[in-house]
Gaussian input, Z-matrix of N, CA and C with variables (Angstrom, degrees):
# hf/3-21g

backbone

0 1
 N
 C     1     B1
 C     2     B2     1     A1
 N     3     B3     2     A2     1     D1
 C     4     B4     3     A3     2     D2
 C     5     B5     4     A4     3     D3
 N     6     B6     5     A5     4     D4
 C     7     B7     6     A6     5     D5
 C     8     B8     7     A7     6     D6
 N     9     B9     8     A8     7     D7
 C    10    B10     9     A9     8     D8
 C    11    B11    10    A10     9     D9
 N    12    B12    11    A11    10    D10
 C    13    B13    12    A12    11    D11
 C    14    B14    13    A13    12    D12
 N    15    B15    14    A14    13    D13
 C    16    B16    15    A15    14    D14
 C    17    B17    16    A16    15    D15
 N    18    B18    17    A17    16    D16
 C    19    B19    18    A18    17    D17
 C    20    B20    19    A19    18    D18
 N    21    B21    20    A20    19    D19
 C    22    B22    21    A21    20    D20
 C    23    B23    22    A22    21    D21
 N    24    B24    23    A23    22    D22
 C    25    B25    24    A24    23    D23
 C    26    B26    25    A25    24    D24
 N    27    B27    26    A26    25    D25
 C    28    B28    27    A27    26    D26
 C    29    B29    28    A28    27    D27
 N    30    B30    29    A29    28    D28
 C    31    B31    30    A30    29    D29
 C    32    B32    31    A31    30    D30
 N    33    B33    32    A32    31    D31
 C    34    B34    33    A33    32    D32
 C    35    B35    34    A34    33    D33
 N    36    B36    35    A35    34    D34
 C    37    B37    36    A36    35    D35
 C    38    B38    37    A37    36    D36
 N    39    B39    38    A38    37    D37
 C    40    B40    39    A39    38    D38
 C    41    B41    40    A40    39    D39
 N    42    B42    41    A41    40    D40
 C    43    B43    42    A42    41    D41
 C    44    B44    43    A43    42    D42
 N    45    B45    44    A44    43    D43
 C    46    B46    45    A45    44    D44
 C    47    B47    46    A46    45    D45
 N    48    B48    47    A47    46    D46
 C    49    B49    48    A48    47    D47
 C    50    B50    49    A49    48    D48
 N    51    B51    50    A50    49    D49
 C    52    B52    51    A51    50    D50
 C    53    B53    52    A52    51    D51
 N    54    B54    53    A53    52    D52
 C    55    B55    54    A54    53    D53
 C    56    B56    55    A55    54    D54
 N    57    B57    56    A56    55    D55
 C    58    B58    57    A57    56    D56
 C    59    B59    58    A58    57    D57
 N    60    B60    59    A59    58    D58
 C    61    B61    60    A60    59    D59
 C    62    B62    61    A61    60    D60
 N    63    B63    62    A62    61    D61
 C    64    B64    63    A63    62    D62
 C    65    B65    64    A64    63    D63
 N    66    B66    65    A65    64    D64
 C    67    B67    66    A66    65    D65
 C    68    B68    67    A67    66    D66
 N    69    B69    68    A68    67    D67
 C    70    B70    69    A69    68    D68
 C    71    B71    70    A70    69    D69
 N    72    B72    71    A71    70    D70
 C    73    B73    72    A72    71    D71
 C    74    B74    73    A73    72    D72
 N    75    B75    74    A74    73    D73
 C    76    B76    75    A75    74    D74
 C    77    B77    76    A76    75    D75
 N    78    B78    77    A77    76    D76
 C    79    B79    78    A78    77    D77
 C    80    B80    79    A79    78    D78
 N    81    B81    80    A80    79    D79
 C    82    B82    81    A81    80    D80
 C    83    B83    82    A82    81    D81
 N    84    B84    83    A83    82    D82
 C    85    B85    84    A84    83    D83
 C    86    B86    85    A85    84    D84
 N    87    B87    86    A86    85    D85
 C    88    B88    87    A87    86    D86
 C    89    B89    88    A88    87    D87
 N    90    B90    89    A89    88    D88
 C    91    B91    90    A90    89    D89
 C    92    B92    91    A91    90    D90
 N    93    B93    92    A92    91    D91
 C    94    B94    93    A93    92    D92
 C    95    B95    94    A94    93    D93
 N    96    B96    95    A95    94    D94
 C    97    B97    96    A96    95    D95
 C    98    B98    97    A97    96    D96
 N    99    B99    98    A98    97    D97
 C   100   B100    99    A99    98    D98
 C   101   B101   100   A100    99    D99
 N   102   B102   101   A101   100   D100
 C   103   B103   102   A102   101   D101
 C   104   B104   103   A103   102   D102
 N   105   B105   104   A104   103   D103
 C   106   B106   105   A105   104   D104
 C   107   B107   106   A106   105   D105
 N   108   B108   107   A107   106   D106
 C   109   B109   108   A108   107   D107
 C   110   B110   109   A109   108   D108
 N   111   B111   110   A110   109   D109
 C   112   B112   111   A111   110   D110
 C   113   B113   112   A112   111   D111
 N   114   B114   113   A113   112   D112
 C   115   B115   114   A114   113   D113
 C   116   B116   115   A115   114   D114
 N   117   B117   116   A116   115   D115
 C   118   B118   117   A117   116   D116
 C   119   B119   118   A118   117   D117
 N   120   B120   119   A119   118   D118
 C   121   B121   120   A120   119   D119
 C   122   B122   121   A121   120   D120
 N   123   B123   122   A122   121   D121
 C   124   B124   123   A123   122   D122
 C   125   B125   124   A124   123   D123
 N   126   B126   125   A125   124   D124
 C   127   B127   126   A126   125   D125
 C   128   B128   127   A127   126   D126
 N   129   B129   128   A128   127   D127
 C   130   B130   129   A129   128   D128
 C   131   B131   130   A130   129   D129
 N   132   B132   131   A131   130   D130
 C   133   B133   132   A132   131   D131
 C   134   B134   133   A133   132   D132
 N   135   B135   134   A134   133   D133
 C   136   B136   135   A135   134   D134
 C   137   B137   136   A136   135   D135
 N   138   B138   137   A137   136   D136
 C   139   B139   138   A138   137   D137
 C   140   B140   139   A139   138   D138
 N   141   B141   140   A140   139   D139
 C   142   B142   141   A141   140   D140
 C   143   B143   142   A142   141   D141
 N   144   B144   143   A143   142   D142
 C   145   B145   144   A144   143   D143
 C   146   B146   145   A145   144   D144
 N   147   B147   146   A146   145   D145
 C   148   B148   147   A147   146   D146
 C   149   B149   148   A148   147   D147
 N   150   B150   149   A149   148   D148
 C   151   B151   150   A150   149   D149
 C   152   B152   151   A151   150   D150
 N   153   B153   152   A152   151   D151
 C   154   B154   153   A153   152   D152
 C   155   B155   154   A154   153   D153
 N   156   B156   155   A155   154   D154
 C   157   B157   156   A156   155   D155
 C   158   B158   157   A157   156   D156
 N   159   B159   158   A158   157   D157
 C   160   B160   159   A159   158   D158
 C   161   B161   160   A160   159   D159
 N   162   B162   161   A161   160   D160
 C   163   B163   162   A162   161   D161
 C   164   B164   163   A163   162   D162
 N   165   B165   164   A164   163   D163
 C   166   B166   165   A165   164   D164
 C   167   B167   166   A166   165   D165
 N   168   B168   167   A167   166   D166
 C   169   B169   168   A168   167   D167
 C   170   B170   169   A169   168   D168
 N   171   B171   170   A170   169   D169
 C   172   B172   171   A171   170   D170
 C   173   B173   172   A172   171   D171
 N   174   B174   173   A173   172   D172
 C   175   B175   174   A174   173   D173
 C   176   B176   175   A175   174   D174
 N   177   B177   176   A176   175   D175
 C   178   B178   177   A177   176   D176
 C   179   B179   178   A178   177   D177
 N   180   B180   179   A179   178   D178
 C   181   B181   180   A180   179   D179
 C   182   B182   181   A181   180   D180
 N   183   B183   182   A182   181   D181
 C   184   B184   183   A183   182   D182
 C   185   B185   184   A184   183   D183
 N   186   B186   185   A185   184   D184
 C   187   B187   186   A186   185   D185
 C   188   B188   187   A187   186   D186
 N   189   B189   188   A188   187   D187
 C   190   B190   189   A189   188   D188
 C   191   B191   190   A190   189   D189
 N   192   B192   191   A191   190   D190
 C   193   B193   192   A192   191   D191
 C   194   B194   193   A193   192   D192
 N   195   B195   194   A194   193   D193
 C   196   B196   195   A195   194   D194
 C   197   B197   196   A196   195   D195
 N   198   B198   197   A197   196   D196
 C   199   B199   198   A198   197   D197
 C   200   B200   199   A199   198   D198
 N   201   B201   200   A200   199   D199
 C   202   B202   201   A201   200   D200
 C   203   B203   202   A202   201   D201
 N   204   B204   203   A203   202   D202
 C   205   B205   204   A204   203   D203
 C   206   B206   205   A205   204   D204
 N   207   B207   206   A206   205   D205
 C   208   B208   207   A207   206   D206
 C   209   B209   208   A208   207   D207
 N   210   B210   209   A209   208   D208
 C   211   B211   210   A210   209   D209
 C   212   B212   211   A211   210   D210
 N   213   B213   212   A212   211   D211
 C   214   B214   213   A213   212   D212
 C   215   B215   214   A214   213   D213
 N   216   B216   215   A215   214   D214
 C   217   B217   216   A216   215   D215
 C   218   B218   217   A217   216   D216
 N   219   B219   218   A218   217   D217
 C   220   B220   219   A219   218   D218
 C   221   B221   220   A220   219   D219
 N   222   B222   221   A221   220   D220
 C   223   B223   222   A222   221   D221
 C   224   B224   223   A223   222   D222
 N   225   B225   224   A224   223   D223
 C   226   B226   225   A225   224   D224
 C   227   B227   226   A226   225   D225
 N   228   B228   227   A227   226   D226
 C   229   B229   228   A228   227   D227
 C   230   B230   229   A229   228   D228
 N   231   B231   230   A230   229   D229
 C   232   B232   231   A231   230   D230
 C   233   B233   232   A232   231   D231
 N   234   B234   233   A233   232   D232
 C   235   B235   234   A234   233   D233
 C   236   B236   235   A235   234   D234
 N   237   B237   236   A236   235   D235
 C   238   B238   237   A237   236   D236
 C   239   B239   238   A238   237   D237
 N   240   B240   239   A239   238   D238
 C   241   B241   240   A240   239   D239
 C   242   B242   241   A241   240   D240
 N   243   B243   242   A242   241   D241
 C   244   B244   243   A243   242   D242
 C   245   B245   244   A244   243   D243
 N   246   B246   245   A245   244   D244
 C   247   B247   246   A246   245   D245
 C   248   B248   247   A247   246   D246
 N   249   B249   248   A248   247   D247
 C   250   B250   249   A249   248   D248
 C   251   B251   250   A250   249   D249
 N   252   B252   251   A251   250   D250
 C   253   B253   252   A252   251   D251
 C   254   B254   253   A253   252   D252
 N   255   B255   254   A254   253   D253
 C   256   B256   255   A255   254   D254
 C   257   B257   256   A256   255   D255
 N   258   B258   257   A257   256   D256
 C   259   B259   258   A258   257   D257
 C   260   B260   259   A259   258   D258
 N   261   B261   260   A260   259   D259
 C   262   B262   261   A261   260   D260
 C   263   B263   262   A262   261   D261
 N   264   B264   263   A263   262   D262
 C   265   B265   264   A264   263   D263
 C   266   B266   265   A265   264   D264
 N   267   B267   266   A266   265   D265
 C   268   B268   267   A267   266   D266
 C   269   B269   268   A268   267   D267
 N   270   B270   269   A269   268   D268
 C   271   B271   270   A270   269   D269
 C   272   B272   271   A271   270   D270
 N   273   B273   272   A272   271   D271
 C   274   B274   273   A273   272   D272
 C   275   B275   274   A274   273   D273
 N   276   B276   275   A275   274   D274
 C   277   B277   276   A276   275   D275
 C   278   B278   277   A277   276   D276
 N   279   B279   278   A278   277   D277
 C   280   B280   279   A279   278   D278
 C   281   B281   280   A280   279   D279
 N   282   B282   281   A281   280   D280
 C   283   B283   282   A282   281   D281
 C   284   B284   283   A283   282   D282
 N   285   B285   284   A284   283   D283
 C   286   B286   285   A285   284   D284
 C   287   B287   286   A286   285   D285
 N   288   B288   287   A287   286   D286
 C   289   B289   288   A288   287   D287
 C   290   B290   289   A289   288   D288
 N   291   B291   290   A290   289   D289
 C   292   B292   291   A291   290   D290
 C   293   B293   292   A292   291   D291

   B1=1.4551
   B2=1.5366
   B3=1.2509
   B4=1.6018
   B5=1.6077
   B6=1.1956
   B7=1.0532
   B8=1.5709
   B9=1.4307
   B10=1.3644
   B11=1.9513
   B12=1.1066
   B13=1.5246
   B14=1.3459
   B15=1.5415
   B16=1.4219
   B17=1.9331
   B18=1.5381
   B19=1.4483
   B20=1.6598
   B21=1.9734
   B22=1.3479
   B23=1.7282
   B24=1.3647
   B25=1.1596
   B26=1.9826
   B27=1.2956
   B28=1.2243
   B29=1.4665
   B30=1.0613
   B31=1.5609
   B32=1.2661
   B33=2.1657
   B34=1.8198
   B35=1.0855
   B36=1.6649
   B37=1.1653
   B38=1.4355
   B39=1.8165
   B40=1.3559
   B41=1.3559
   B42=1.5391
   B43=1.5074
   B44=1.2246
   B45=1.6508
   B46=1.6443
   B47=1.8775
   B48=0.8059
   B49=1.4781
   B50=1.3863
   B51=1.3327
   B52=2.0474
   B53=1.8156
   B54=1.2853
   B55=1.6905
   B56=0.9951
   B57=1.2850
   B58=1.0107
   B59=1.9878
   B60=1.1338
   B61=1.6172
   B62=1.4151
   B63=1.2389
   B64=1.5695
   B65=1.6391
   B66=1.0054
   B67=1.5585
   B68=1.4696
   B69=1.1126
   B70=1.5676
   B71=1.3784
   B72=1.1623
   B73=1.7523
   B74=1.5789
   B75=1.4133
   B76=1.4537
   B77=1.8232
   B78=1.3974
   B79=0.9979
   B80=1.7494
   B81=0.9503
   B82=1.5627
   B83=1.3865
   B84=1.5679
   B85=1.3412
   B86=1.2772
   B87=1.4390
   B88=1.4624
   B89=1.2752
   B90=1.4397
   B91=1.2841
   B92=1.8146
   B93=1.2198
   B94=1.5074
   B95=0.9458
   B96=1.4500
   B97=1.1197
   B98=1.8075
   B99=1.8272
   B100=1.8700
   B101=1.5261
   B102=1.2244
   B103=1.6294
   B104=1.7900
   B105=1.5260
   B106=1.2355
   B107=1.4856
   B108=1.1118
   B109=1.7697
   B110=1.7138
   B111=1.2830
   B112=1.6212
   B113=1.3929
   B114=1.8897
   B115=1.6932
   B116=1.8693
   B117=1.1280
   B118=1.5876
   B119=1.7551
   B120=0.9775
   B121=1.6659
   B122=1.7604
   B123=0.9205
   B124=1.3792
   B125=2.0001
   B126=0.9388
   B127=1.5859
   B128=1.3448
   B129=1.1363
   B130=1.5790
   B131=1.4028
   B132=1.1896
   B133=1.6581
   B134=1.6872
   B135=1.2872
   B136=0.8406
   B137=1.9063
   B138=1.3527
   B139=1.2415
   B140=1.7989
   B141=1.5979
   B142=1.2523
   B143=1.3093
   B144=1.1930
   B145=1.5195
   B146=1.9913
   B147=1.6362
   B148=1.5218
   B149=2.2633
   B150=1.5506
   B151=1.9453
   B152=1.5538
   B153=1.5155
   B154=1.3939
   B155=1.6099
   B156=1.1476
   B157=2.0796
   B158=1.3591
   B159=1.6191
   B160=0.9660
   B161=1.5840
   B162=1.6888
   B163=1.2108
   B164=1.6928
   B165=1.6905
   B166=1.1836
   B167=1.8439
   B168=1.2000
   B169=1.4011
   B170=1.5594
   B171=1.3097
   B172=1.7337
   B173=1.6951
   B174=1.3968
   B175=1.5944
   B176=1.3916
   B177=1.2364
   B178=1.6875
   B179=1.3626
   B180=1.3388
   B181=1.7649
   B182=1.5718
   B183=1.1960
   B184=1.5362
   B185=1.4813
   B186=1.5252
   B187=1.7837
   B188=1.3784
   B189=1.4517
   B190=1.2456
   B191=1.4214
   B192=1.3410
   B193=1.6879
   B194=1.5137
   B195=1.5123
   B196=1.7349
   B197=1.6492
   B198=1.2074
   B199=1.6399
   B200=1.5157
   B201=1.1484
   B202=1.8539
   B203=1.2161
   B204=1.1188
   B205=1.7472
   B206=1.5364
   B207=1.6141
   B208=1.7475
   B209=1.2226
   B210=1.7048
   B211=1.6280
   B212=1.4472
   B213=1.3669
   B214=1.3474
   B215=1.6842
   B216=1.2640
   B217=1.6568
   B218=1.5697
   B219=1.5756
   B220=1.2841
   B221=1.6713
   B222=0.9144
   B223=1.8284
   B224=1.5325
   B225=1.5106
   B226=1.4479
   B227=1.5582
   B228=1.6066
   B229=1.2178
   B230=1.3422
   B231=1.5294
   B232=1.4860
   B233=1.4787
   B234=1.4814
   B235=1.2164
   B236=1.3608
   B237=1.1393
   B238=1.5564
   B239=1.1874
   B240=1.3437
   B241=1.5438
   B242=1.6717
   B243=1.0988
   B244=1.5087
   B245=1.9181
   B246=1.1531
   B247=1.2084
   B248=1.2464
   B249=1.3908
   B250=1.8672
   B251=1.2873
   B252=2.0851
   B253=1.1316
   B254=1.7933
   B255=0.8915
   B256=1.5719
   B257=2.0050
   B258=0.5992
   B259=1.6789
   B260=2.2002
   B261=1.2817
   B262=0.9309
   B263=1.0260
   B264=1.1841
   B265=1.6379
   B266=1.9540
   B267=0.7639
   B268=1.6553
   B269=1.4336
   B270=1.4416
   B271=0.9671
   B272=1.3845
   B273=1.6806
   B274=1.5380
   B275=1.4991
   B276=1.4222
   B277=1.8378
   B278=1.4272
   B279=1.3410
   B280=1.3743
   B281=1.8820
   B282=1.2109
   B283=0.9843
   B284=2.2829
   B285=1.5657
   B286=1.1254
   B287=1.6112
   B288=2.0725
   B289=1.6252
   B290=1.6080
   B291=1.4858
   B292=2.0190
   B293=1.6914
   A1=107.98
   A2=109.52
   A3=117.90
   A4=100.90
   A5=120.51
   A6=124.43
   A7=132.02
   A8=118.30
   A9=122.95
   A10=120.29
   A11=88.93
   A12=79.11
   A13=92.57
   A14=105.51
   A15=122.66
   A16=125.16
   A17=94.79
   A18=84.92
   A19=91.88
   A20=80.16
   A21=98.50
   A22=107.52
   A23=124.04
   A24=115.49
   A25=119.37
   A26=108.04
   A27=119.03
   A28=98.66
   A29=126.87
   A30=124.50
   A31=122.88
   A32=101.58
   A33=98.29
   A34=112.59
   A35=154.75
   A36=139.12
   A37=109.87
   A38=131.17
   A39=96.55
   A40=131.17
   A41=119.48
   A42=111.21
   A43=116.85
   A44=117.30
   A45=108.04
   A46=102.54
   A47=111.13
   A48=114.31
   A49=111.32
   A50=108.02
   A51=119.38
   A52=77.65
   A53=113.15
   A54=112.43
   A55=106.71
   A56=153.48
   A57=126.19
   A58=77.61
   A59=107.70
   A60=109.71
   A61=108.68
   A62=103.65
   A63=110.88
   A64=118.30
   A65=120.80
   A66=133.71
   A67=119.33
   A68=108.51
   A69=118.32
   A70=101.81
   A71=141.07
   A72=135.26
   A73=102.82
   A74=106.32
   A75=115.78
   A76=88.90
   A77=141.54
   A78=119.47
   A79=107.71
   A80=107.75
   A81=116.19
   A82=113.54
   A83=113.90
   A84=122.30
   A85=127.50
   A86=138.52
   A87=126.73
   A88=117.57
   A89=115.10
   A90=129.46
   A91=113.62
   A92=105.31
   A93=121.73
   A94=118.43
   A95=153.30
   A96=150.25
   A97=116.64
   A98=87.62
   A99=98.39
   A100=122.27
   A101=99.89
   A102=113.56
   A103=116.95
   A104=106.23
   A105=103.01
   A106=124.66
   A107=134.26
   A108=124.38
   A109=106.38
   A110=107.06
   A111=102.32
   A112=117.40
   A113=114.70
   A114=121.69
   A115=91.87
   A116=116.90
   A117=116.47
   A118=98.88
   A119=138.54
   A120=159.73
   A121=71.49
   A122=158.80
   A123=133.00
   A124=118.58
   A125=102.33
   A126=106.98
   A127=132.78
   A128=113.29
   A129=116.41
   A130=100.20
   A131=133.65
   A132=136.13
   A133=107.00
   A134=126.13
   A135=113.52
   A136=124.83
   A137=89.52
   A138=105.42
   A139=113.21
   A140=113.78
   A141=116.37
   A142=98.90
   A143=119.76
   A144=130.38
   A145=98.95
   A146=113.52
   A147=120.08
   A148=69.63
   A149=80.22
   A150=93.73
   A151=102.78
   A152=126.93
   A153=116.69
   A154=104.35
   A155=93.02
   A156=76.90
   A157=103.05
   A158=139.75
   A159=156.84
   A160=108.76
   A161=108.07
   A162=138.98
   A163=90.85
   A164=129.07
   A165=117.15
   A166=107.78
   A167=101.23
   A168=110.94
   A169=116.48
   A170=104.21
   A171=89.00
   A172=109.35
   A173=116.75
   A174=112.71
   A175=118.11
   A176=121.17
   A177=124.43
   A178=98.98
   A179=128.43
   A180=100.48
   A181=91.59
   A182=127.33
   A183=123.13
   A184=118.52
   A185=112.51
   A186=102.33
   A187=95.18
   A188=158.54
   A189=138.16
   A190=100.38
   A191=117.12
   A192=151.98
   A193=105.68
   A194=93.03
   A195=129.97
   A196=108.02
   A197=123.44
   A198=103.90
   A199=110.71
   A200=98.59
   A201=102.69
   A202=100.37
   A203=111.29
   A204=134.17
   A205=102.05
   A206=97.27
   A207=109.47
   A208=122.67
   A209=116.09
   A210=107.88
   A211=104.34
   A212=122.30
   A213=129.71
   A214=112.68
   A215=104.20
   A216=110.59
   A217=99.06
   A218=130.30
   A219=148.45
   A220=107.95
   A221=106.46
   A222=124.97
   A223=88.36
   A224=108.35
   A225=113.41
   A226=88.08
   A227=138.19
   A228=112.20
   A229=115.33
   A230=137.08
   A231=129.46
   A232=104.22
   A233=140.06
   A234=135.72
   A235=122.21
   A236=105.94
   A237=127.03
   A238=136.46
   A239=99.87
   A240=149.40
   A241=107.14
   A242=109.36
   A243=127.97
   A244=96.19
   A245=124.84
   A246=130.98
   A247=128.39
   A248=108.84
   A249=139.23
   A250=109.65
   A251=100.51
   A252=75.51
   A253=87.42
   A254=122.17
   A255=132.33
   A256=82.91
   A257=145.83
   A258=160.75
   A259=87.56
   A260=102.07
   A261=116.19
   A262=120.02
   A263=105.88
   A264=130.14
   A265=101.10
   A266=110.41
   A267=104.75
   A268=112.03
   A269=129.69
   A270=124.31
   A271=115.13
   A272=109.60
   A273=106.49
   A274=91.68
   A275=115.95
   A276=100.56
   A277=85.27
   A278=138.26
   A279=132.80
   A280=115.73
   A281=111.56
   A282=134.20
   A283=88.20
   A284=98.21
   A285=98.92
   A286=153.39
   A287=79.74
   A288=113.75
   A289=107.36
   A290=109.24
   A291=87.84
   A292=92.77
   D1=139.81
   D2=-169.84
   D3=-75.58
   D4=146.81
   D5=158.93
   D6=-77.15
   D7=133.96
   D8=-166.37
   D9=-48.19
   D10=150.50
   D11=-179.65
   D12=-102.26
   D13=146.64
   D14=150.96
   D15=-49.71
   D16=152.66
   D17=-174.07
   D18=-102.70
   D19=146.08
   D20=-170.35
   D21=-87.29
   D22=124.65
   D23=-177.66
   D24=-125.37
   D25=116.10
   D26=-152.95
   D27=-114.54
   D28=106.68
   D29=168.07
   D30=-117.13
   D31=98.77
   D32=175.16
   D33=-45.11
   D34=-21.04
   D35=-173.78
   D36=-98.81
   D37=108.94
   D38=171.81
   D39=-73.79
   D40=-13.15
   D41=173.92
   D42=-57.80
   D43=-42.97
   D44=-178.46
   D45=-57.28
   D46=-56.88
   D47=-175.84
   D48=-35.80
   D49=-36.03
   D50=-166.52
   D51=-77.00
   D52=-66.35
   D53=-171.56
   D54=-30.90
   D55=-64.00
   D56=-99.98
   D57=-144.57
   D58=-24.92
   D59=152.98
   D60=-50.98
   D61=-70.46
   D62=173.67
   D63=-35.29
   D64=-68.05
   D65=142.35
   D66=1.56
   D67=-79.49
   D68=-175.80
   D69=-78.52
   D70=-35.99
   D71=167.57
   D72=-39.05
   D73=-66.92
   D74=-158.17
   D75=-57.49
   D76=-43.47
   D77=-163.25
   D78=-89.24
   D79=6.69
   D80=168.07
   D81=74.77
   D82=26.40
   D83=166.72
   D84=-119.16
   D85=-174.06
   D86=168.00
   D87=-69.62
   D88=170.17
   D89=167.43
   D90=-49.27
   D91=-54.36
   D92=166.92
   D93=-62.43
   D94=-70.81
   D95=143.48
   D96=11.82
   D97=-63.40
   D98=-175.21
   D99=-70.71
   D100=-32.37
   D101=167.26
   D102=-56.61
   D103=-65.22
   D104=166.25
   D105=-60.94
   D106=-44.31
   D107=171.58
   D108=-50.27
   D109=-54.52
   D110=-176.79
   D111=-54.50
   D112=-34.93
   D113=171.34
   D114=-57.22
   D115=-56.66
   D116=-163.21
   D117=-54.41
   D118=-77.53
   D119=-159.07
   D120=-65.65
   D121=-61.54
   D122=-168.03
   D123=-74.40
   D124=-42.42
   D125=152.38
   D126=-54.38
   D127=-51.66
   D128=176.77
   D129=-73.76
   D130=-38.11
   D131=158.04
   D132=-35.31
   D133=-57.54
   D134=-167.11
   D135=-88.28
   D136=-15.89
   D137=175.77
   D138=-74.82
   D139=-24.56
   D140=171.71
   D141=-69.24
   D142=-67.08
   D143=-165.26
   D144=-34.42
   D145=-41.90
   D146=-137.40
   D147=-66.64
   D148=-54.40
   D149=-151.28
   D150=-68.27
   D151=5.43
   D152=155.65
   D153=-101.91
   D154=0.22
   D155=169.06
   D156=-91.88
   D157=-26.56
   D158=-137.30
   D159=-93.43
   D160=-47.66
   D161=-170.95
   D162=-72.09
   D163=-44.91
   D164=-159.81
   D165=-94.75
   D166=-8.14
   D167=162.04
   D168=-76.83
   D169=-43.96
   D170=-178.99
   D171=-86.49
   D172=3.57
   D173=148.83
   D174=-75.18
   D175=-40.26
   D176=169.81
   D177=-55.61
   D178=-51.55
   D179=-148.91
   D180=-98.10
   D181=-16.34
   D182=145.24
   D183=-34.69
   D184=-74.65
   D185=-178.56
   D186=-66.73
   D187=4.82
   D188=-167.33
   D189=-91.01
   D190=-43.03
   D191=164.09
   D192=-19.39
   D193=-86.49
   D194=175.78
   D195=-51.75
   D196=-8.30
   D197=-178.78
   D198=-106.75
   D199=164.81
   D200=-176.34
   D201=-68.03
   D202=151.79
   D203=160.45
   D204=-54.04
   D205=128.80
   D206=-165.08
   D207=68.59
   D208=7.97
   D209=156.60
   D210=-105.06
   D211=-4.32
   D212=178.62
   D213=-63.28
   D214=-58.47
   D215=160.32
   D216=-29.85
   D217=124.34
   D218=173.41
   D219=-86.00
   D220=160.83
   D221=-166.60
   D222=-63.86
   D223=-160.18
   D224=159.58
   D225=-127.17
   D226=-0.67
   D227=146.70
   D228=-76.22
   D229=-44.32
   D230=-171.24
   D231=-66.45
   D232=-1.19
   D233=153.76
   D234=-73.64
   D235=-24.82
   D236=167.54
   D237=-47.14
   D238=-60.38
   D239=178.71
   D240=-72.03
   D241=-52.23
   D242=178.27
   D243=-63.22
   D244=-64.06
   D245=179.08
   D246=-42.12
   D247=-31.69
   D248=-179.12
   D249=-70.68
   D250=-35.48
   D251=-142.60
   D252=-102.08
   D253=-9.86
   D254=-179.17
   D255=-72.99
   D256=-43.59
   D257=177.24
   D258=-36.20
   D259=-65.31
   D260=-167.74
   D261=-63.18
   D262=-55.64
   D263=169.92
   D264=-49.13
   D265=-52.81
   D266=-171.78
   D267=-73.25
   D268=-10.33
   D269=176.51
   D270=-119.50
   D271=33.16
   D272=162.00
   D273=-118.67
   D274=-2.81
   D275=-175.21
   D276=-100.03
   D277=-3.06
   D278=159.23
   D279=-61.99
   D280=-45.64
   D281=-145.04
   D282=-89.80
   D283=-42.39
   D284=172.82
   D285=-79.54
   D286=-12.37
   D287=179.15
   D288=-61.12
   D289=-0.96
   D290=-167.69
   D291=-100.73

């Protein structure tokens, strides 16, 4: 069995590289090491985030389920509200895309 290759790590910027050197010193691990935990703690971040959006959707289409016919039709405030909040929602995965 071949032996693993090392990860190759190339940074056009050298200050980020010094950062984040700097970074992984202070936590008393490698450069590699710090890169991958931060990929991990950013994944599992997002994977909470995925399965608490997930959890509040299958409560929506739960009460959507559970209500009488013609309470399903939404307010023109809970359309509102609904609008705000997807509003909101799009501008923290904005905020999170960098």
């Amino acid at each position: 069995m071949p032996e693993p290759k090392a990860m190759n790590l190339r940074f056009p910027d050298p200050e980020q590289r010094a950062a984040i050197a700097a970074a992984a010193k202070q936590e008393g691990v490698s450069l590699q090491e710090y890169i991958l935990s931060a990929a991990y703690a950013r994944a599992t971040a997002v994977e909470a985030r995925f399965l608490e959006g997930f959890k509040e959707s299958m409560a929506r289409s739960g009460a959507a389920f559970a209500a009488e016919p013609g309470d399903a039709d939404p307010s023109a405030e809970q359309r509102a509200a609904e609008r705000e909040a997807q509003r909101d929602l799009e501008s923290q995965e904005r905020g999170h895309a960098a």
